[in-house]
TIVEXVEX-885073 format. One record per residue (C-alpha): residue number from 1; z, x, y. Coordinates in pm, whole numbers, always signed. Example, Ala and Ser with C-alpha at 12.3 -4.5 7.8 and 13.67 -1.06 7.14 Angstrom:
# residues 2
[1; [+780; +1230; -450]]
[2; [+714; +1367; -106]]
END
This chain:
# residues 607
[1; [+1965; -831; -328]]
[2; [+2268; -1063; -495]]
[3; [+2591; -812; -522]]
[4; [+2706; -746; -847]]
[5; [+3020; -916; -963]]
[6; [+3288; -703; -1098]]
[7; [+3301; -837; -1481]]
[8; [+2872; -778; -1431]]
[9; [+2905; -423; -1309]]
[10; [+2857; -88; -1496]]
[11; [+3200; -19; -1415]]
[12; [+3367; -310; -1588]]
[13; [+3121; -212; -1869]]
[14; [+3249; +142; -1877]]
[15; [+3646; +23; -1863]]
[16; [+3561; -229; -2215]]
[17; [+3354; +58; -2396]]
[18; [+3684; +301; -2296]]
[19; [+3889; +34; -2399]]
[20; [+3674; -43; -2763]]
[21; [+3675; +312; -2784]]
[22; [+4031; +386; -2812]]
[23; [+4142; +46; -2931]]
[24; [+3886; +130; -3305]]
[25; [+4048; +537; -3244]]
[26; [+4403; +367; -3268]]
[27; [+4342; +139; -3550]]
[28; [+4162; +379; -3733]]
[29; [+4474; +617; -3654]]
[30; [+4729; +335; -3734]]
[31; [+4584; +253; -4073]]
[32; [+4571; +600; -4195]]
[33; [+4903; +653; -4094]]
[34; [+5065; +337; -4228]]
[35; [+4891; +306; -4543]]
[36; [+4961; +766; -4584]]
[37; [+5359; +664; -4429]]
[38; [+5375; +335; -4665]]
[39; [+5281; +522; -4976]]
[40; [+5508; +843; -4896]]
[41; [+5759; +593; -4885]]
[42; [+5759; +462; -5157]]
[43; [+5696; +740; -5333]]
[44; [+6003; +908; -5166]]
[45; [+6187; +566; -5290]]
[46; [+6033; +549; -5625]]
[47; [+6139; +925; -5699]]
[48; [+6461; +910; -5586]]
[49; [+6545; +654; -5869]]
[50; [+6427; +809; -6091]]
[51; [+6614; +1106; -6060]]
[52; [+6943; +879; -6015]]
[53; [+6860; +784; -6358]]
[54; [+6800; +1117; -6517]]
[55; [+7160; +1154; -6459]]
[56; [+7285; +860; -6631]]
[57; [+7030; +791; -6896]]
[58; [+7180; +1140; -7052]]
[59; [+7516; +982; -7121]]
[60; [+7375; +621; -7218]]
[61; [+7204; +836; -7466]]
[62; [+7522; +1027; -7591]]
[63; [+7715; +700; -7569]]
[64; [+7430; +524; -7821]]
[65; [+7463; +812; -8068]]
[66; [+7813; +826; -8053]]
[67; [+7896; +452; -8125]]
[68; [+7624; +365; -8370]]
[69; [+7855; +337; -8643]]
[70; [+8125; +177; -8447]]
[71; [+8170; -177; -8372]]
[72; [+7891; -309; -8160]]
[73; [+8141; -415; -7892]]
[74; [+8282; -113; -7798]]
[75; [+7964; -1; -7718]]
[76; [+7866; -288; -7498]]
[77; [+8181; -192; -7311]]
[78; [+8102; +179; -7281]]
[79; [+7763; +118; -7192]]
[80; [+7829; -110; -6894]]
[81; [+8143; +166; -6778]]
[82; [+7818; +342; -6709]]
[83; [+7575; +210; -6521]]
[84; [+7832; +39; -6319]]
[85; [+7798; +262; -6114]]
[86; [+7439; +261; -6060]]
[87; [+7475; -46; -5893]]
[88; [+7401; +38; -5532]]
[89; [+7217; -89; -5220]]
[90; [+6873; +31; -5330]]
[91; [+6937; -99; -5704]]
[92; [+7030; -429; -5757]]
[93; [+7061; -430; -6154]]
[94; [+7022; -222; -6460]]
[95; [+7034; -298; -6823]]
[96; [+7035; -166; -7112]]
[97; [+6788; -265; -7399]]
[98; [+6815; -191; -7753]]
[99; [+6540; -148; -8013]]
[100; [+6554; -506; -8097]]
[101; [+6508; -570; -7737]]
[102; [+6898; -683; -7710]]
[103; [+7054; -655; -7343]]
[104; [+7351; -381; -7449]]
[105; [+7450; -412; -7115]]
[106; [+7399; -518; -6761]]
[107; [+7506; -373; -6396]]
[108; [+7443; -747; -6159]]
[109; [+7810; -874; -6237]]
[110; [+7649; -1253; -6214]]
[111; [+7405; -1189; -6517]]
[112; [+7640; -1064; -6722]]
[113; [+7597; -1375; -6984]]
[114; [+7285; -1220; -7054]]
[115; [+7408; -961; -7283]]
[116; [+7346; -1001; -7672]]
[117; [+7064; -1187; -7566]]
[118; [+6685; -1090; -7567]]
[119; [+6478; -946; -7302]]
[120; [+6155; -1117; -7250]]
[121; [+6041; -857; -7044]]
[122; [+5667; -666; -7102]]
[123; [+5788; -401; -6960]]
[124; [+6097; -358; -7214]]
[125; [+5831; -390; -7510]]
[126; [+5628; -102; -7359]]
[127; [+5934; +98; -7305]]
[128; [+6086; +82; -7621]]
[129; [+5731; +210; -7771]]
[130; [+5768; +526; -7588]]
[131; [+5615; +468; -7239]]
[132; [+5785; +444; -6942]]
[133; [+5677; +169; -6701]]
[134; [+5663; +71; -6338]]
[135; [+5578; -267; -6188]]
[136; [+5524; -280; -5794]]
[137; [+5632; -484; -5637]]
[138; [+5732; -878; -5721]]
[139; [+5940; -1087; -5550]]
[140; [+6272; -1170; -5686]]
[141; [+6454; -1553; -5627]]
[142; [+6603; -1413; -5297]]
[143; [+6202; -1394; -5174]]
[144; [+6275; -1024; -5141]]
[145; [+6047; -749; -5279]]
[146; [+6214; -543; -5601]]
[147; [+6067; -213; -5780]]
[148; [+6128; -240; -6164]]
[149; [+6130; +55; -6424]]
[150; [+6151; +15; -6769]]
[151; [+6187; +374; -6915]]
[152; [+6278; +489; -7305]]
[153; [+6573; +627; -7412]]
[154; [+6498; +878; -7681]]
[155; [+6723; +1118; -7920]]
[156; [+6554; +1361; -8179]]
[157; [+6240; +1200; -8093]]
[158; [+6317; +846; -8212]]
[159; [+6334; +581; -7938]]
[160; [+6688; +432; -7981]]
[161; [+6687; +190; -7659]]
[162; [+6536; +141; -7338]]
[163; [+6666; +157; -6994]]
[164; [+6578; -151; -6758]]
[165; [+6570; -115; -6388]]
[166; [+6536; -352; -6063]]
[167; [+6547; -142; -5708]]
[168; [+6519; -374; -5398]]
[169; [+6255; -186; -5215]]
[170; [+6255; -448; -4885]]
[171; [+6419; -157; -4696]]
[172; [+6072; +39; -4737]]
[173; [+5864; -225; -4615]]
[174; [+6117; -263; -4349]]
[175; [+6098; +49; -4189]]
[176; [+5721; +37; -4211]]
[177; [+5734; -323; -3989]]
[178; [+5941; -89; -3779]]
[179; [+5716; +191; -3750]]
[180; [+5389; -50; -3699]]
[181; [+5594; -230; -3438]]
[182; [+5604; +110; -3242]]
[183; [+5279; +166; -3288]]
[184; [+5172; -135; -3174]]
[185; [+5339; -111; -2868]]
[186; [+5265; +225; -2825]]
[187; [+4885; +124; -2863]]
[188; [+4951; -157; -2624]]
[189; [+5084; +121; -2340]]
[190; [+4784; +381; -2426]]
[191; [+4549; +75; -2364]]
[192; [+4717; -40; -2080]]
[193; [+4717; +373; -1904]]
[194; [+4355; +359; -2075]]
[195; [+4237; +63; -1862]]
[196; [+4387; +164; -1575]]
[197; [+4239; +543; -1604]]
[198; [+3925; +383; -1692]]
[199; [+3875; +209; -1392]]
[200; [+3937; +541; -1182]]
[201; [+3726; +725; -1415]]
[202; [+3468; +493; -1410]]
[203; [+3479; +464; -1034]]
[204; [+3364; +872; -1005]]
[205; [+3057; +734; -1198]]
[206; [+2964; +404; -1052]]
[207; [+3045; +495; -684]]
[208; [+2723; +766; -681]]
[209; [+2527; +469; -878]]
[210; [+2649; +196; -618]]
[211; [+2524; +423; -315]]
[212; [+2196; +473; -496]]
[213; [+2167; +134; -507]]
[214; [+2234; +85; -139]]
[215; [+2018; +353; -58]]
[216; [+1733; +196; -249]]
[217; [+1765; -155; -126]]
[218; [+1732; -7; +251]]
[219; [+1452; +137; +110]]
[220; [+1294; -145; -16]]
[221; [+1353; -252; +393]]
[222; [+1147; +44; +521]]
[223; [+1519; +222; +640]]
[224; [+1465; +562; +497]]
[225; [+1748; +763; +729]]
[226; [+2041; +670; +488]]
[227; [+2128; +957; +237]]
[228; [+2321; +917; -77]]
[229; [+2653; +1144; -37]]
[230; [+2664; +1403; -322]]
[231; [+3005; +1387; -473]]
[232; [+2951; +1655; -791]]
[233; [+2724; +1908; -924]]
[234; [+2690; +1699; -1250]]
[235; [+2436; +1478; -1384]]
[236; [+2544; +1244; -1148]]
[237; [+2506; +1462; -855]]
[238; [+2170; +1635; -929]]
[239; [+2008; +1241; -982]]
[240; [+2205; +1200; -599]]
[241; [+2002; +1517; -487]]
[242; [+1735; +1429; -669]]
[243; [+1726; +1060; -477]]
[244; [+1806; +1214; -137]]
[245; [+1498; +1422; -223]]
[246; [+1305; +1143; -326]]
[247; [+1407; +962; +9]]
[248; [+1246; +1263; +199]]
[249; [+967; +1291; +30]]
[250; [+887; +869; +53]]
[251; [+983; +859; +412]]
[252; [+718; +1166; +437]]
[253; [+423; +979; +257]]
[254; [+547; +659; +454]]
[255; [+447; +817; +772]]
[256; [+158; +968; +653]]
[257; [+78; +605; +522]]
[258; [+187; +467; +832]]
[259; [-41; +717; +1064]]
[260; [-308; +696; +801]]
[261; [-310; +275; +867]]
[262; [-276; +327; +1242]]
[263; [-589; +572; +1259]]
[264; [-781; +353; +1020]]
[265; [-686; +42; +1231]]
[266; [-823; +209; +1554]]
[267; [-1116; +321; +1353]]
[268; [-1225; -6; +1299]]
[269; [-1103; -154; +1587]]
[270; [-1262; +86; +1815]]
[271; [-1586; +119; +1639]]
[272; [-1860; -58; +1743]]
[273; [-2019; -80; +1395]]
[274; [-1888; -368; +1165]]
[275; [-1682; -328; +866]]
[276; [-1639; -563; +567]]
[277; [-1431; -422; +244]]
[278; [-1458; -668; -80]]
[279; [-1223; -667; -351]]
[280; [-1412; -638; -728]]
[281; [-1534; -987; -708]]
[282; [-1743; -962; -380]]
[283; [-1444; -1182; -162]]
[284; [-1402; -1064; +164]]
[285; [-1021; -862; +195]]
[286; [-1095; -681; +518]]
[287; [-1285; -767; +838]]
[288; [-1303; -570; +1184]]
[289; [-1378; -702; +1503]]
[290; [-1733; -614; +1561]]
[291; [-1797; -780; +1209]]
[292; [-1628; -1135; +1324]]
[293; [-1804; -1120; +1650]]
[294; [-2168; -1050; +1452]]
[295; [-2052; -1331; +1267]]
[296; [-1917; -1526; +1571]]
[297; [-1626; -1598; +1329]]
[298; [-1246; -1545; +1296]]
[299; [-1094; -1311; +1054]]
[300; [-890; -1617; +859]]
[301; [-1217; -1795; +838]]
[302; [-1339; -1523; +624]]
[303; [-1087; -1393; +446]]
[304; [-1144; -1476; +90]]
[305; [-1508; -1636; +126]]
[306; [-1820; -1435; -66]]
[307; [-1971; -1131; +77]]
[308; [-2340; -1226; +26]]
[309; [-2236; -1595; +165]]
[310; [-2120; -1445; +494]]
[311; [-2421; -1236; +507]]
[312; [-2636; -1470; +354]]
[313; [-2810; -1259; +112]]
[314; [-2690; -1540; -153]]
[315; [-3017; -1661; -206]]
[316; [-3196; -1329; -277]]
[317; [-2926; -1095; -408]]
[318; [-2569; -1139; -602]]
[319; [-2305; -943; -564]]
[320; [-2351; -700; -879]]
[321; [-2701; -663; -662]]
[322; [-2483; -491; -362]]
[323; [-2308; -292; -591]]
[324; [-2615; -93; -722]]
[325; [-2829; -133; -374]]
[326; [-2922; +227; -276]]
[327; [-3074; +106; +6]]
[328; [-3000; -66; +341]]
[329; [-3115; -378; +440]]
[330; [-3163; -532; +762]]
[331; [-2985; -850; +829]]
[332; [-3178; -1078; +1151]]
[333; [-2936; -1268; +1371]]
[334; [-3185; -1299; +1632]]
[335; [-3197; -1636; +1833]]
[336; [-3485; -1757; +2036]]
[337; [-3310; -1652; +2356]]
[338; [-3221; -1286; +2251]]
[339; [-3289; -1032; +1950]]
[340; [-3005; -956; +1724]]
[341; [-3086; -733; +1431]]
[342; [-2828; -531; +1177]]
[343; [-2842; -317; +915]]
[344; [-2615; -343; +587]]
[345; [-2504; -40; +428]]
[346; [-2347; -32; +112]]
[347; [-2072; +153; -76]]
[348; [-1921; +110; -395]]
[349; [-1498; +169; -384]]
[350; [-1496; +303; -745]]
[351; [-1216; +489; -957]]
[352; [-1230; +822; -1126]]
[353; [-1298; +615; -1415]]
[354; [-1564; +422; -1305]]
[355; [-1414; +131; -1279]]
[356; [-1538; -63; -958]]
[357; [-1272; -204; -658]]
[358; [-1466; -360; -457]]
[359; [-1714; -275; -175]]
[360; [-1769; -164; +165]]
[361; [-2013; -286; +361]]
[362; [-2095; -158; +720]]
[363; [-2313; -329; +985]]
[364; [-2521; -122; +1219]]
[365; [-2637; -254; +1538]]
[366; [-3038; -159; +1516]]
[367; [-3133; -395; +1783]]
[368; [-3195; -133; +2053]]
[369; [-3344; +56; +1776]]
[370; [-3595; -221; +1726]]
[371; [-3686; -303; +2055]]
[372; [-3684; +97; +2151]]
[373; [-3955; +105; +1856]]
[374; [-4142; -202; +1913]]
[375; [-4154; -49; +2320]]
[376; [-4264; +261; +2097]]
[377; [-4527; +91; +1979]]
[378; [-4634; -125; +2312]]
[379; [-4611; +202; +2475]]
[380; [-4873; +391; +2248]]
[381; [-5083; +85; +2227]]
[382; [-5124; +60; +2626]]
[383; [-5158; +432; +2650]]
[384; [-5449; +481; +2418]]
[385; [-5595; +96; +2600]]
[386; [-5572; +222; +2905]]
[387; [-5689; +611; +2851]]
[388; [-5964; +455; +2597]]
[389; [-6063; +212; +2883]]
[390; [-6211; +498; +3183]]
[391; [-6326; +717; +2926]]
[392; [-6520; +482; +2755]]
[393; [-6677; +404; +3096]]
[394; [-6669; +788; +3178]]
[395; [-6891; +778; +2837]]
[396; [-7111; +530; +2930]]
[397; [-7204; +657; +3278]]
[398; [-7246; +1026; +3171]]
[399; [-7473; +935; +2886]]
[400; [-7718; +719; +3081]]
[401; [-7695; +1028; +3367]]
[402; [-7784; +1284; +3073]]
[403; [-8060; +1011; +2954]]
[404; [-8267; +1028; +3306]]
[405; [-8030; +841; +3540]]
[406; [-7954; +1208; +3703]]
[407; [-8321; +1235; +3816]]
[408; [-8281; +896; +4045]]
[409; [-8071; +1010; +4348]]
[410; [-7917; +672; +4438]]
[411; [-7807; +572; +4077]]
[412; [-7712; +931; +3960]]
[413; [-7465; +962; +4234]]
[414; [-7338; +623; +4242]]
[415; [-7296; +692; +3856]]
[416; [-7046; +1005; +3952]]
[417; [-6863; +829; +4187]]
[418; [-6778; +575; +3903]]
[419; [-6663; +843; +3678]]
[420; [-6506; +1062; +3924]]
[421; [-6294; +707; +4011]]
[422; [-6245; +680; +3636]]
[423; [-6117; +1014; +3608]]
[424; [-5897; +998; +3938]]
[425; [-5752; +674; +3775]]
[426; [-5664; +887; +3461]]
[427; [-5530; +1154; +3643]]
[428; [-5293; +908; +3796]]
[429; [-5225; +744; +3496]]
[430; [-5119; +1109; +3338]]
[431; [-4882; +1180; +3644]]
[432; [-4704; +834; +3614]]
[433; [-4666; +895; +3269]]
[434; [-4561; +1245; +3342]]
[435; [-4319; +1111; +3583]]
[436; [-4167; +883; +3388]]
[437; [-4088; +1102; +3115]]
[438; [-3906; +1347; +3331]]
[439; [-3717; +1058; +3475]]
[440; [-3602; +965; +3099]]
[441; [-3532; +1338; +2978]]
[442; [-3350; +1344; +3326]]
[443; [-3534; +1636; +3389]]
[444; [-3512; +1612; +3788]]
[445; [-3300; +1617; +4038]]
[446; [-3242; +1411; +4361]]
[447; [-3266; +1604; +4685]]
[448; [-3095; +1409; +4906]]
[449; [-3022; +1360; +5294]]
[450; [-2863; +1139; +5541]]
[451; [-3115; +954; +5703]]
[452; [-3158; +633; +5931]]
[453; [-3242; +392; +5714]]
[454; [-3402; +168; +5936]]
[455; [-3612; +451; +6161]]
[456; [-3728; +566; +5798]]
[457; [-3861; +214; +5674]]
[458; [-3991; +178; +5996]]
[459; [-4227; +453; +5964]]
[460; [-4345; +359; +5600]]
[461; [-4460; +7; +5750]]
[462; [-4629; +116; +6053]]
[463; [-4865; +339; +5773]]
[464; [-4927; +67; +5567]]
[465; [-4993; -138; +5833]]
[466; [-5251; +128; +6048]]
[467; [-5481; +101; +5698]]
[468; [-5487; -230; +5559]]
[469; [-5765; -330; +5476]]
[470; [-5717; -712; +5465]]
[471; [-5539; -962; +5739]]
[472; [-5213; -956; +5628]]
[473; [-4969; -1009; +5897]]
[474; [-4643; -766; +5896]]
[475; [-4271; -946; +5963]]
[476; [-3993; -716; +6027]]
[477; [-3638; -790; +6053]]
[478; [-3548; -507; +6059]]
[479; [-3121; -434; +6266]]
[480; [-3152; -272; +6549]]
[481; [-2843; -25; +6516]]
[482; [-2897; +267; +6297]]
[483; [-2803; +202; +5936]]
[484; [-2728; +585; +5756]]
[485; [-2797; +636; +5405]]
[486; [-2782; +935; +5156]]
[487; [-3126; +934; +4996]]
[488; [-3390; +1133; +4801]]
[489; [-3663; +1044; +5116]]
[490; [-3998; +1110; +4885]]
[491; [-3873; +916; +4565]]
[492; [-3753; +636; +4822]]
[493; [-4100; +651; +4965]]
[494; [-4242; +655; +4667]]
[495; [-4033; +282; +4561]]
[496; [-4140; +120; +4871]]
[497; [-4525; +251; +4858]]
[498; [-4587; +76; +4507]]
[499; [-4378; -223; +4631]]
[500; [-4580; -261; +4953]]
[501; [-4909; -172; +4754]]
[502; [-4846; -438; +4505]]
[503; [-4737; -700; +4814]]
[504; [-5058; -602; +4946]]
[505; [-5303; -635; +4644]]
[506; [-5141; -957; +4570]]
[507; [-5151; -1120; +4941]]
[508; [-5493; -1281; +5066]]
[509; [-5663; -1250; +5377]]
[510; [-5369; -1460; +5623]]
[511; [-5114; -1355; +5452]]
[512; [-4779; -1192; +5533]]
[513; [-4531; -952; +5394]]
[514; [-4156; -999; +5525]]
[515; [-3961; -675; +5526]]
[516; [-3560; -735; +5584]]
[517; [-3279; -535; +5585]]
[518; [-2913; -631; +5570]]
[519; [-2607; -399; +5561]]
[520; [-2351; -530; +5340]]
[521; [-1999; -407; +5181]]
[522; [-2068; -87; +4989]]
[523; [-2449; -169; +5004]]
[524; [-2801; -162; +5165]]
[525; [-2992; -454; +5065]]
[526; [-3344; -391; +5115]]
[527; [-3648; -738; +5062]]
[528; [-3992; -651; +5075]]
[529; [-4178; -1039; +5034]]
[530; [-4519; -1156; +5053]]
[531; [-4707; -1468; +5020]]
[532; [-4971; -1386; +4735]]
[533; [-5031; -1590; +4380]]
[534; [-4611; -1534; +4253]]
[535; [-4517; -1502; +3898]]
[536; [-4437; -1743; +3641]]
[537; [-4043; -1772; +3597]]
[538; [-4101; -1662; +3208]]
[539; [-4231; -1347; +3307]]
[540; [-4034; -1225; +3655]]
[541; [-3792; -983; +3470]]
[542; [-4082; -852; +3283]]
[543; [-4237; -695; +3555]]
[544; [-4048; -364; +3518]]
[545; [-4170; -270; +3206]]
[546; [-4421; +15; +3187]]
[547; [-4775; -131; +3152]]
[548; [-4658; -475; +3179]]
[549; [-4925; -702; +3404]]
[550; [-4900; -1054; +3452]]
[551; [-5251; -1069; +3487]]
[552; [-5391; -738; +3283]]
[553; [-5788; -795; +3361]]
[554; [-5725; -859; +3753]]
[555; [-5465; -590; +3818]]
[556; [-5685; -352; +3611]]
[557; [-5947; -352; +3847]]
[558; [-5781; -323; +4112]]
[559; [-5683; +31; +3995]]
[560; [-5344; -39; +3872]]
[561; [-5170; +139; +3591]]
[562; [-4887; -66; +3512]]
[563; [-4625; +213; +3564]]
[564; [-4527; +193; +3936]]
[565; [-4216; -68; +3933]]
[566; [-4135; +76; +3629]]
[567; [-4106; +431; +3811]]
[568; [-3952; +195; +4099]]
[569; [-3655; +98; +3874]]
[570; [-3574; +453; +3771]]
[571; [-3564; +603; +4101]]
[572; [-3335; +337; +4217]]
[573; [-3117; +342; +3913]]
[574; [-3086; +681; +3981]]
[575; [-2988; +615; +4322]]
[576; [-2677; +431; +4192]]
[577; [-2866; +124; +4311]]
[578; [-3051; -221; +4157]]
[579; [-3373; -362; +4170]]
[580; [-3494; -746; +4110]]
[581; [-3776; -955; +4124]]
[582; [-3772; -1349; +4278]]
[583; [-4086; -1555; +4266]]
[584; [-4174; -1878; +4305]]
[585; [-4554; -1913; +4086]]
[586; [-4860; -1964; +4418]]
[587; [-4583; -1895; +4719]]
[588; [-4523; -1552; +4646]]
[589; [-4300; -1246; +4510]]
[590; [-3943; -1126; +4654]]
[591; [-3865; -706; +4550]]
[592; [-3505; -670; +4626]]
[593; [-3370; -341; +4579]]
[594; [-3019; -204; +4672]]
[595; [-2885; +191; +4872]]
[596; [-2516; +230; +4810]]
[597; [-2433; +249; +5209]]
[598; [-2090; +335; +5377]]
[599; [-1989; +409; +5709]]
[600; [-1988; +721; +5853]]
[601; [-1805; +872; +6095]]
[602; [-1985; +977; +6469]]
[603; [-1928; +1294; +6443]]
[604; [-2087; +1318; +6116]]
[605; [-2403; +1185; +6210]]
[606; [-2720; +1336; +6312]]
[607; [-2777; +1470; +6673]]
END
């Protein structure tokens, strides 16, 4: 933020206002006084006159009465013996006026050829009809300001002259240029202390302000450890409080922001459901990772772009669609080489008032769910075909017996071997099934020993190999040293019986089956291969699902129930190992399977 510059500030604000302030209290004071001083002035100057000329107009008026009858000279002479002395520095000249308005006499010693003559003056008219006037103030030839007085001269009640008075009143107006000079200056010095109080005044109030404002810009920069220093308990200090306060409470709901953002990040970060938030017009504003890899796309490529676009739902729904979808939908990604299904949820971010935000939208990763239902669905289908498949022979069979078959010897009892084979086929089918639900519900346990490997696979071949029933030669490459392994010995027989079972349904007459065992870091690799029809390439990982047959109708009669590699694979994956498949389609089938393995110690083997 720009600093402030000093004529810009509150403070210098503050100093002017002080300074207006006292500047309109001083003139306001000044004129009062003057004009109050000016007018008791002249009043003072005006009365003063006056009463000089009570005095004298009291023998002027004795004079008059005394010399009416006397020679009008004498009494000019008289008359001026008096008010000669009136002449002063405050009165500059006085005359006396007869009725006729005839100067009897004048005091100014250079207007004395004035006398005899008549007096033009207004004021002398008024006077001499019994009212006594003043004139304020006119200027005289000498550009100097006079007071005149024209004021009736009266014996038993008959006016009998008039008395005629200019009073240089300068001096008045001089003392009050005196007076306004002082208070000028002393206006000038208040200012002046004013200003200079003003700016240390203003300081106590602008200082608080100026940390506030400090304080708020390191706000506005995320530092909230500053505190604004309290310098009062006034207005000024409580709004400092107040801020500190205000500071502690934002730097509180900052980290609760901050914490807030950081668990929300590593919600959606760490969640393996997709999450897209929309602002009120359906563009995208928010985008997690799982989201951008369902949509193999960055986050800037989809900031900002349409919801049902990215989706693309934009050819069966809009966005005001999404808003009022109570439902989910499912959104298929699938490719030819693997199933990829989601499902869309949807949640309106709305306000208190209704007013919609936006929208969340979270994507659910159904495709196990899918294939975990379609297997579902495989699985109830080949349970009920292959339970539906003896019994309906069982049917057969048991109804021709109870229809006269029974009473023929040779066919009734070939007819209960076939359903005593259809029922031992079921029974197996039910134990496999049995199995393999224990297996998932992990509803078992593995009771396992140290064993010689090799002495142990040994003896599993030389069985198979006593009762074969076709010409199937046996290869062993077997190591000759003793290879130790911790194993569950009846579910490991169990692996290798429907491995070697399957080699051997598969195999002609002059075939072989290659067993091999090889000892390698951390592992047992164990290859049981024959030389029967193979597997096409499609279909080689298949052949560990339950009830899957390459060839249903063959393996079918030869007693199969589609269960035993898949009851293979969960005994080995629950021997921490693998099992695979390699064929080659009319050479033949590879089983690999792996034994974690480690070497053990002499002492710790078996005597």
């Amino acid at each position: 933020m720009q600093k402030v510059r000093f004529y810009k500030s509150v403070q210098m604000k503050i100093v002017l206002i002080y300074m207006l302030l006292i500047i309109i209290a001083m003139q306001i004071m000044g004129l009062y006084f003057a004009n109050k001083l000016e007018a008791t002035l002249k009043t003072n100057f005006e009365t003063s006159i006056l009463e000089r000329l009570k005095i004298v107009e009291f023998s002027i008026k004795e004079e008059m009465n005394k010399t009416q009858n006397e020679d009008g000279t004498q009494l000019e002479d008289n008359l001026s013996s008096i008010i000669n002395g009136l002449s002063s520095g405050d009165i500059t000249e006085v005359q006396i006026i007869s009725t006729h308005s005839r100067i009897l006499a004048t005091s100014d010693e250079n207007n004395q050829k004035s006398i005899g003559q008549r007096s033009s003056e207004a004021i002398v008219q008024s006077a001499l009809n019994s009212a006594t006037q003043m004139e304020n103030i006119a200027l005289d030839d000498s550009s100097k300001r006079i007071w005149v007085v024209a004021k009736p001269i009266q014996s038993g009640g008959k006016v009998i002259g008039a008395l005629y008075v200019k009073a240089n009143i300068e001096s008045v107006f001089d003392q009050m240029n005196t007076i306004n000079k002082i208070l000028a200056g002393g206006t000038a010095l208040a200012l002046l202390i004013t200003m200079v109080l003003g700016i240390f005044i203003s300081k106590t109030i602008t200082k608080p302000i100026s940390d506030m404002r400090r304080q708020a810009q390191a706000m506005a920069k995320g530092n909230y450890s500053r505190k604004v220093k309290v310098y009062g308990d006034d207005e000024i200090g409580q709004l400092a409080v107040a801020f500190n306060h205000l500071t502690n409470r934002l730097q509180e709901a900052q980290s609760t922001t901050e914490g807030e953002k950081r668990k929300l990040a590593s919600v959606l970060t760490n969640m393996t459901d997709g999450v897209i938030a929309t602002d009120r017009k359906g563009k995208i504003m928010l985008i997690n990772a799982p989201a951008q890899k369902l949509l193999k796309s960055e986050q800037n490529e989809l900031m900002g772009r349409s919801l049902t676009a990215v989706l693309g739902l934009d050819e069966e729904y809009t966005f005001e669609d999404l808003i009022h979808m109570q439902e989910s939908i499912n959104l298929n990604f699938s490719t030819l080489e693997q199933p990829y299904i989601w499902r869309a949820t949807f949640s309106v971010i709305q306000k208190e008032t209704g007013f919609v935000n936006g929208l969340i939208t979270v994507l659910h990763d159904i495709t196990e769910q899918e294939k975990i239902e379609m297997e579902r669905r495989d699985f109830v289908s080949n349970v009920s075909h292959e339970l539906r498949t003896p019994l309906t022979t069982m049917r057969s069979y048991l109804e021709a017996l109870s229809d006269g078959a029974i009473n023929e010897p040779e066919l009734g009892k070939q007819f209960l071997s076939v359903a005593q084979t259809e029922t031992e086929r079921m029974i197996r089918l039910v134990t496999d099934l049995l199995q393999l639900s224990r297996m998932d519900s992990r509803e078992y346990e593995l009771n396992t020993d140290f064993v010689d490997f090799v002495k142990f696979f040994n003896r599993i071949i030389d069985r198979f190999e006593m009762a074969k029933s076709k010409e199937i030669t046996f290869i062993r490459e077997l190591p000759v040293t003793p290879l130790y392994v911790e194993i569950d010995t009846d579910k490991v027989t169990q692996v290798i019986d429907n491995i070697i079972s399957n080699a051997q349904k598969y195999s002609p007459d002059g075939g072989s089956i290659r067993f091999t065992v090889t000892a390698n870091d951390g592992e047992l690799l164990v290859e049981i291969k024959d030389t029967g029809m193979g597997i096409p390439k499609e279909q080689v990982d298949r052949i560990f699902d339950r009830f899957y047959r390459v060839d249903r109708a063959r393996a079918r009669s030869m007693g199969g129930t589609g269960l035993g590699l898949a009851i293979s694979r969960e005994m080995i994956i629950a021997h921490n190992g693998k099992i695979w498949a390699e064929s080659i389609e009319g050479k033949g089938t590879s089983i690999f399977f792996t034994l974690p393995y480690g070497l053990v110690d002499e002492e710790d083997e078996w005597d």
